[in-house]
C-alpha positions in Angstrom: 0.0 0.0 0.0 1.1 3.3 -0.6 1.6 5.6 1.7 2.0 9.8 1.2 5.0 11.1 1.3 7.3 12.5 4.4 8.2 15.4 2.4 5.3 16.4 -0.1 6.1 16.6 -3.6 3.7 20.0 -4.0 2.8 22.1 -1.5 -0.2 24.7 -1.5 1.2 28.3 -1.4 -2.2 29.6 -1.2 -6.0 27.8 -1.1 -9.4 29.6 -1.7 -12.7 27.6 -1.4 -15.2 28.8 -4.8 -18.5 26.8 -4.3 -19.4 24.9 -1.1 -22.8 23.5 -0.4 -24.0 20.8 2.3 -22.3 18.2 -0.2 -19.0 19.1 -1.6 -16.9 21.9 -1.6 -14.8 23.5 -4.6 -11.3 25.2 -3.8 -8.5 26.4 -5.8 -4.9 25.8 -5.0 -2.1 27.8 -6.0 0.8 25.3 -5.5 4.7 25.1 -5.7 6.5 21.8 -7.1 9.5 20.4 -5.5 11.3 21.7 -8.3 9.8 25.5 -7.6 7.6 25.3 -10.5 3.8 27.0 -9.4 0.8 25.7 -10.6 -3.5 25.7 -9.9 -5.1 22.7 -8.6 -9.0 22.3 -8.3 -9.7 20.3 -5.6 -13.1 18.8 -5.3 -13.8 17.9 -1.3 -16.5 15.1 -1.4 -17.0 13.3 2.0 -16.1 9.7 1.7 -18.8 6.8 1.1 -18.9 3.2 0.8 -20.1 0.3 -1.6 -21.4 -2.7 -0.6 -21.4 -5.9 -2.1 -24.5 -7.7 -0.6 -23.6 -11.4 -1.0 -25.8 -15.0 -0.3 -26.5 -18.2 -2.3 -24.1 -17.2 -5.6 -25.7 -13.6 -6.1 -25.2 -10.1 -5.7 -27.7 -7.8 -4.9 -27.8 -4.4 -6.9 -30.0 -1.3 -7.2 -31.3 1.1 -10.4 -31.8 3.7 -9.7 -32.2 7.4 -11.9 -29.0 9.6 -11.5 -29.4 12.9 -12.6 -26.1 14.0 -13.5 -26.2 11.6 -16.4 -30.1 11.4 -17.0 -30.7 8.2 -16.7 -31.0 4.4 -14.3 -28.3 2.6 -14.1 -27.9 -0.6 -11.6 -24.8 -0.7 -9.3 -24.2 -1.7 -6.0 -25.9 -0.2 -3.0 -23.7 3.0 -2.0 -23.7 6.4 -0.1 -22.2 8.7 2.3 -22.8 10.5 5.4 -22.5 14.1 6.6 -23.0 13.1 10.3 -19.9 12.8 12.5 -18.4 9.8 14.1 -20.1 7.5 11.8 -18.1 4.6 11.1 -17.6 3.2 7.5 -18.8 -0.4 8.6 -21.9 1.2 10.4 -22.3 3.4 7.3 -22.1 0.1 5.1 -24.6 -1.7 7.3 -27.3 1.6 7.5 -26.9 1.8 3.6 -27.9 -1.5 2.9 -30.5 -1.5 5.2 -31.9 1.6 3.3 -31.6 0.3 0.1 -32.2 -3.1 0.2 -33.7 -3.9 3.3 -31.0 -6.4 4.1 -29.4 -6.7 7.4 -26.2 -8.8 7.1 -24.5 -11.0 10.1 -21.1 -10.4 8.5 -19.1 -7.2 6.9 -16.1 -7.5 5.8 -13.6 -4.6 4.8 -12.6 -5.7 1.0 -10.4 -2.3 0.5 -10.5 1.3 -0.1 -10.0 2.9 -2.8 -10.2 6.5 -4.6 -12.6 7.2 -7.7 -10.5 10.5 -9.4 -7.7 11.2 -6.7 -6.5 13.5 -9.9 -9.0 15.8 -8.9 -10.9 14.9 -5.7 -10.3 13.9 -1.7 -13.1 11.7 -1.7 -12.3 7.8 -1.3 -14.5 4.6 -1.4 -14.4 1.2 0.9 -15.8 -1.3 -0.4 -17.5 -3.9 1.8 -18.8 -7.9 1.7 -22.4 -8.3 3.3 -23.2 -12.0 3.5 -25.2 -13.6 5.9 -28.2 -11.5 4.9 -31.9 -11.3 5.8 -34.7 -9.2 4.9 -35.6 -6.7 7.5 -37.8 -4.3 5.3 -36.3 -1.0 3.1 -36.2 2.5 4.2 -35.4 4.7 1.5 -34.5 8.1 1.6 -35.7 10.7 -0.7 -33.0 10.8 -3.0 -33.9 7.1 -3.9 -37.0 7.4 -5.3 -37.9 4.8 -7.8 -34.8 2.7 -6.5 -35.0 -0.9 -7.6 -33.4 -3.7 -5.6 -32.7 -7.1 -7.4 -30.5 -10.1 -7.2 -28.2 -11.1 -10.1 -25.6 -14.2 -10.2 -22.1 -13.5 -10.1 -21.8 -14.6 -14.0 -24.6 -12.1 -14.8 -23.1 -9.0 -12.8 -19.9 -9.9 -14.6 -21.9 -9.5 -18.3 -23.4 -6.7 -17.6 -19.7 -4.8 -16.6 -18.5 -6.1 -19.8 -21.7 -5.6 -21.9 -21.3 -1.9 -20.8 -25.0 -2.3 -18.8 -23.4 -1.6 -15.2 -21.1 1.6 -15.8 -20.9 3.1 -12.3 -17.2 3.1 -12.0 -17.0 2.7 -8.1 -19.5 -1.0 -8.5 -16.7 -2.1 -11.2 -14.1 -1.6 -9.3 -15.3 -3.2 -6.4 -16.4 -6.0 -8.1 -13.1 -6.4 -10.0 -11.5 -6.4 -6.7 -14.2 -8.7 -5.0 -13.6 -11.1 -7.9 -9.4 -10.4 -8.0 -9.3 -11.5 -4.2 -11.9 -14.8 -4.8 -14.5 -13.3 -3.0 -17.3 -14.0 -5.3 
């Protein structure tokens, strides 16, 4: 694993923040390079979520739901984040798939963590296994409206990353690593 640096490699000289709301803030970086060369960053500070791969009798459970940004449904695995502190990722993991799934699992297991666009953005990702599951009813937030929840084998998830059907880029990941590790 890597790890940052003793001595950074670029250092911010100066840092203004341009947009902020309750999700993500935007800031500018004027920076210096090791070798005294200056530069602008934009940084995008997104607070850090998880994805979980809800796992029992050789499927995965996955949700569609609409995503705005892109205007359209698209399935992936159940995911979010929260503002509130002292949450804990595992406890965030279990609340989220509670909410969208109505699963409650008897085991989570930390699979790894990972970072979406660390070219651009602070936010990173861990990426959890849920198995041991039961159904414990779904309590979906606003923001999911419309979310679907269905189960899928392994082999069918895998066709639809390589068919181009699943295109979130956090659910591929984490399934590539879930298969990589001989998870599922």
């Amino acid at each position: 694993m890597k790890k940052p640096s003793p001595q950074p490699e670029i250092v911010a000289s100066d840092s203004s923040v341009v947009y902020k709301n309750r999700w993500m803030q935007v800031r500018e970086d004027r920076i210096v390079r090791a070798s005294g060369a200056t530069g602008v960053y934009g940084v995008v500070e997104k607070t850090d979520f998880v994805v979980i791969a809800a796992f029992q009798d050789g499927a995965l459970h996955l949700v569609e739901q609409y995503r705005y940004p892109v205007s359209a449904r698209y399935w992936e695995f159940p995911q979010g984040s929260s503002h509130l502190p002292g949450v804990t990722a595992v406890d965030l993991a279990a609340a989220e798939l509670r909410e969208e799934t109505g699963l409650a699992a008897a085991s989570m297991v930390h699979v790894g963590r990972l970072f979406p666009s660390y070219g651009f953005a602070t936010q990173a990702f861990d990426v959890y296994l849920a198995t041991g599951l039961s159904y414990v009813g779904l309590q979906l937030e606003p923001e999911e409206e419309g979310l679907i929840t269905r189960t899928f084998s392994v082999a069918a998830v895998e066709q639809m990353v390589i068919d181009g059907t699943i295109q979130d880029a956090s659910t591929v990941a984490a399934f590539g690593l879930l298969r990589l590790k001989g998870l599922v």
